[in-house]
Each structure stands twice: as structure tokens, then as C-alpha cells.
C-alpha positions as CSV (number, residue, x, y, z in Angstrom):
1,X,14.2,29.2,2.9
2,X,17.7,30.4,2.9
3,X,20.7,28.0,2.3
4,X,21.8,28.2,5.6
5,X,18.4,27.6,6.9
6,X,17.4,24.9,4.4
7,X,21.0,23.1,5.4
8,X,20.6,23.2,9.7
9,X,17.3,21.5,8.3
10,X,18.9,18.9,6.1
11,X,21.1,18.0,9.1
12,X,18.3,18.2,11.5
13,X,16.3,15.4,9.6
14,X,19.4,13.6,8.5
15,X,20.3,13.1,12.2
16,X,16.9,12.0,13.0
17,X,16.7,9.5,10.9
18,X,20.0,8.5,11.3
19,X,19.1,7.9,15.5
20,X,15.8,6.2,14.7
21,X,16.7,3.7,12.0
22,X,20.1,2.4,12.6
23,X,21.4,3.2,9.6
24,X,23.9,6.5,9.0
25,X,21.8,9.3,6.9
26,X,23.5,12.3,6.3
27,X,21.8,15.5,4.1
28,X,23.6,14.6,1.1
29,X,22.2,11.2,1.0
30,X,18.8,12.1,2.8
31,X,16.9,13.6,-0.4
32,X,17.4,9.7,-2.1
33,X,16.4,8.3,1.1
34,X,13.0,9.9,1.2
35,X,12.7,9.4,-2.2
36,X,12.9,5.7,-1.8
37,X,10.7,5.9,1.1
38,X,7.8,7.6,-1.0
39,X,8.3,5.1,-3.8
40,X,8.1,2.1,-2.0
41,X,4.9,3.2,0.2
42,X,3.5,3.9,-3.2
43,X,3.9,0.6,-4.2
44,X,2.5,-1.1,-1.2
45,X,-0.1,1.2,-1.2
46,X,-1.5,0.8,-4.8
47,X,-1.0,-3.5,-4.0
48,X,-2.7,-3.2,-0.5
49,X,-5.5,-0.7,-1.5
50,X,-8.4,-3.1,-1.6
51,X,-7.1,-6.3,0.5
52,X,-7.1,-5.0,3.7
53,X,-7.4,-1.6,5.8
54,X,-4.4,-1.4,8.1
55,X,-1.7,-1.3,5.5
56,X,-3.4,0.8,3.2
57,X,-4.1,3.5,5.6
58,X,-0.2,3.3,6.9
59,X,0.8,3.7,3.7
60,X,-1.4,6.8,2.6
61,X,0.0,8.1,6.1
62,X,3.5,7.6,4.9
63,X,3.2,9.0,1.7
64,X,1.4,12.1,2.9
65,X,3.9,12.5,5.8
66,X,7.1,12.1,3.3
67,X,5.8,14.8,0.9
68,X,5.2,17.2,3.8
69,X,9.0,16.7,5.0
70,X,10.3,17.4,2.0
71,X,8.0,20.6,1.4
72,X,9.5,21.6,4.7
73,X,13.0,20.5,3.6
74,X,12.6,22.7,-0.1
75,X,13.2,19.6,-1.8
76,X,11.5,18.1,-4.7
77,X,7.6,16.8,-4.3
78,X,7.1,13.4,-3.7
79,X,3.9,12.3,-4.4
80,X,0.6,12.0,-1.5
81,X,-1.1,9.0,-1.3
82,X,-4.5,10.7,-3.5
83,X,-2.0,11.2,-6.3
84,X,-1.3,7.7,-6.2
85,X,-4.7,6.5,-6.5
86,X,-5.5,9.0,-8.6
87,X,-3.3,8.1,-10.9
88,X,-3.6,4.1,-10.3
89,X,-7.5,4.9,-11.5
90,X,-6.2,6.5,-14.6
91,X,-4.1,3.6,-15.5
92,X,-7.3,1.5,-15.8
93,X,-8.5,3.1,-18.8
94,X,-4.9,3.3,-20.4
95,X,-4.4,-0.3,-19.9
96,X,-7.7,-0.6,-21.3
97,X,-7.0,1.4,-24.8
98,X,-4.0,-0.6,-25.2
99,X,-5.5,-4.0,-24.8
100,X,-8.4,-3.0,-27.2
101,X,-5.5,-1.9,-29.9
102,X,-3.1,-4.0,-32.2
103,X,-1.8,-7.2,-30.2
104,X,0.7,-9.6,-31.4
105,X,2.3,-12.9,-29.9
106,X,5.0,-13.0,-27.7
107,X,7.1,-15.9,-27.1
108,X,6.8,-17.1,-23.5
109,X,8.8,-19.6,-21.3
110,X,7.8,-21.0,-17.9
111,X,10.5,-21.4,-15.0
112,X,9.0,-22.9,-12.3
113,X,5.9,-24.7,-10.8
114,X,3.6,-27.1,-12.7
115,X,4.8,-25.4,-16.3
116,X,8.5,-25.2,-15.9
117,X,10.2,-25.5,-19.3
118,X,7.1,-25.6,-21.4
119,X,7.3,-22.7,-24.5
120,X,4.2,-21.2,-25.4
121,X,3.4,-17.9,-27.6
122,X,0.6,-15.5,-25.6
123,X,-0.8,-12.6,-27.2
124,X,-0.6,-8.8,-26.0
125,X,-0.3,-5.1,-27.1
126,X,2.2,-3.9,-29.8
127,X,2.3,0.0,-27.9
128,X,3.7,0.0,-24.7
129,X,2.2,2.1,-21.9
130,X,2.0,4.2,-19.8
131,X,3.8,7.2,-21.7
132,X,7.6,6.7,-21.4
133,X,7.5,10.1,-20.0
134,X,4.7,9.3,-16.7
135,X,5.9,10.2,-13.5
136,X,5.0,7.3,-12.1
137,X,5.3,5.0,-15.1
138,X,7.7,3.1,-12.8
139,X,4.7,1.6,-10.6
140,X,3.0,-0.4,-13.2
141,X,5.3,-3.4,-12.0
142,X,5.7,-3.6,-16.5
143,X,2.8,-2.7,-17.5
144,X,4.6,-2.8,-21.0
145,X,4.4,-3.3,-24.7
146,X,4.5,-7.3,-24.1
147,X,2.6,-10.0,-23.7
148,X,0.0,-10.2,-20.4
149,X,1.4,-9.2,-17.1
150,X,0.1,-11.8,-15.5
151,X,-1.7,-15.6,-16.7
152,X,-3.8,-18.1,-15.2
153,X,-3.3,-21.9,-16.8
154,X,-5.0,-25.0,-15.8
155,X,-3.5,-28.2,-13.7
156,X,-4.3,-31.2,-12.6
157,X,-3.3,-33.9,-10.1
158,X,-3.7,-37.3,-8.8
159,X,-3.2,-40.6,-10.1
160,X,-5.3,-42.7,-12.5
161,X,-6.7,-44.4,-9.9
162,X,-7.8,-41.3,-7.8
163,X,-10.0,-39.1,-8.6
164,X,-8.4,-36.6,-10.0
165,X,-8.5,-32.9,-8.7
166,X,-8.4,-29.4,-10.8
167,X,-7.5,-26.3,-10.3
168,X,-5.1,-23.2,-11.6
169,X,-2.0,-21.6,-11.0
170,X,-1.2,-17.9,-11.7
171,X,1.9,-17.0,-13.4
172,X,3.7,-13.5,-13.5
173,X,5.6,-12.5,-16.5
174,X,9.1,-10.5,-16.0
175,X,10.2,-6.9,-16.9
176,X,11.7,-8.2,-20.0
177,X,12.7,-11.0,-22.7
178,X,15.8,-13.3,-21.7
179,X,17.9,-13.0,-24.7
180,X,16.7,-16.1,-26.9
181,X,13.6,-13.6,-26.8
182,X,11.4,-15.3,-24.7
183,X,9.4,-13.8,-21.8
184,X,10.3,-15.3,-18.5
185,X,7.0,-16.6,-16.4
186,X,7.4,-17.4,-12.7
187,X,4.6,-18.4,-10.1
188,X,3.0,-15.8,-8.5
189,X,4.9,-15.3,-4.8
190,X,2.0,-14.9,-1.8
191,X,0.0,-17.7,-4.4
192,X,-0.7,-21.1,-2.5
193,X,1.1,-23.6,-3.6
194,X,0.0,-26.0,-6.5
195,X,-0.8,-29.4,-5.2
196,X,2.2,-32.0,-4.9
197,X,2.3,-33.8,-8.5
198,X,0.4,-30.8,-10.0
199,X,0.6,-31.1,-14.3
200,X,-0.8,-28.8,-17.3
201,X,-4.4,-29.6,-17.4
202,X,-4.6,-29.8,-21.3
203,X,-8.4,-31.2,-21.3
204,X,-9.2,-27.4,-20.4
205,X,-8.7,-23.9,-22.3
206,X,-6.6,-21.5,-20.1
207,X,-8.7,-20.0,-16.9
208,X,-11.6,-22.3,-17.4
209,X,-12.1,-25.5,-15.8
């Protein structure tokens, strides 16, 4: 494509998008755009791909529609949505090798929910992953040297004189250490709610109950 050519293109696009969503898009800016586009389908396509059908077939659609515009446009591939999975499958078997190697314990604070304020030190791998230099590294929502991604911890509730109900809540760690070194742990969003008056169960081990 010639520079002229590719350019009437960029503006082409950029002034479609810029009529259908509202918001100004000119060629300059449209090559981010996309790119944003492609990585956020990605993401909702590797968290949607086994809940439900309807998203995850939108979202293949959108990738695979993205990376065709911008063969079209001459600019950079974005991933398809087979790449994606692809690569999501891989990660399995790196995550894998990294638990299975040297672990160590990470500090850990709680900020919300049944275990706000509570300290506690959870083990994980030593060697981060994926490879600093994957493509897609950026997906694993920190799938990093660190302690586990996410955790499950008992509760309890009820008064003495009830009978008392138990149950667990899921945490999710954050991308990094606060700086007195602890990992940050909030509840998981889209979780229900713990009961009202939810505690630490500490009559049972973590995940069992």
C-alpha cells in the first residue's frame, strides 16, 4: 500500500469511528485506539471463555475483526481470538512449572471484607512468569513472581446462640507490594457478598470447611 493510499485509509477508518462512537478519532490516534480495542477483547475473552457463550463468541468476533482492519490499514498485527486461547492454554503449563519450583513466603495484608487488617505470610514462586519478553505477558492479570494470585479463607457467622453458618470468601492479590512490603488482598468483585457479621473461621484450614 502506498503512503498516500495507506493515509485516505487511515482517515477513512478514523472518520468512521469517529461518527459511530462519539468520541473524535483521528489517524494519528487510531493505531492506539485499535490497539486498546484488541487488548481489552482479549481480556474479556480469556475471562468469559468458559462461563458463558454470547460474550465469548463477541469477543473472538472482535478480536478477529480488529486484526483484519489493521491488516487492511498496514499497521501492526493485533492478535485473533485462536492466538489468544492458544496462548491462554500454554500459560497452564507455565504456571504449572513455576508453582512446582522454589516457593518462598510473601507477606500479605487484607483490606477489606471479613479479613480486613489481618497480616498473614502465604507462600508462592520465587521466578516470575510468563517471560518478561511474552507478547501477551500483560493478560495474566499478575501472574508474577509473588505469592498466589488469588486465595480462598474460611468464615463464619451467627451468634452463640444461633447456629452458626460456614462458608468462604475469595480474595485477589494486587499487581504489587505496598511499600511496607506487604501484598495488598481485596475481595474478589462479581463474588457474593459474605454474610452480614461474617469473621475468620479459625476452627478450619484455609479452603476446607
Amino acid at each position: 500500500m502506498s503512503t498516500t493510499h495507506r493515509r485516505s485509509a487511515l482517515l477513512l477508518a478514523a472518520g468512521q469511528f469517529t461518527h459511530g462512537g462519539g468520541e473524535h478519532t483521528d489517524p494519528d490516534t487510531l493505531d492506539a485506539h485499535l490497539v486498546d480495542i484488541a487488548d481489552n477483547a482479549a481480556r474479556a475473552l480469556l475471562a468469559h471463555r468458559i462461563r458463558c457463550t454470547h460474550p465469548h463468541t463477541t469477543h473472538r468476533e472482535l478480536l478477529s475483526t480488529v486484526a483484519a482492519l489493521r491488516a487492511v490499514l498496514g499497521l501492526s498485527p493485533t492478535p485473533t481470538a485462536d492466538e489468544v486461547t492458544t496462548w491462554q492454554d500454554r500459560q497452564h503449563a507455565v504456571r504449572a512449572r513455576a508453582a512446582e519450583g522454589p516457593t518462598t513466603s510473601y507477606p500479605t495484608v487484607f483490606t477489606d471484607g471479613p479479613y480486613c487488617g489481618i497480616v498473614m505470610e502465604l507462600y508462592g514462586p520465587t521466578t516470575a512468569y510468563p517471560a518478561a519478553d511474552d507478547p501477551l505477558g500483560h493478560l495474566t492479570d499478575g501472574w508474577i513472581a509473588g505469592p498466589p494470585s488469588t486465595t480462598s479463607l474460611p468464615i463464619t457467622w451467627g451468634a452463640d446462640s444461633e447456629l452458626p453458618g460456614y462458608g468462604t470468601v475469595r480474595y485477589k492479590r494486587g499487581y504489587a507490594p505496598a511499600a511496607e512490603g506487604l501484598w495488598p488482598y481485596r475481595m474478589r468483585t462479581g463474588d457474593p457478598k459474605p454474610p452480614a457479621g461474617a469473621r475468620p473461621d479459625t476452627s478450619h484450614p484455609s479452603g476446607q470447611f
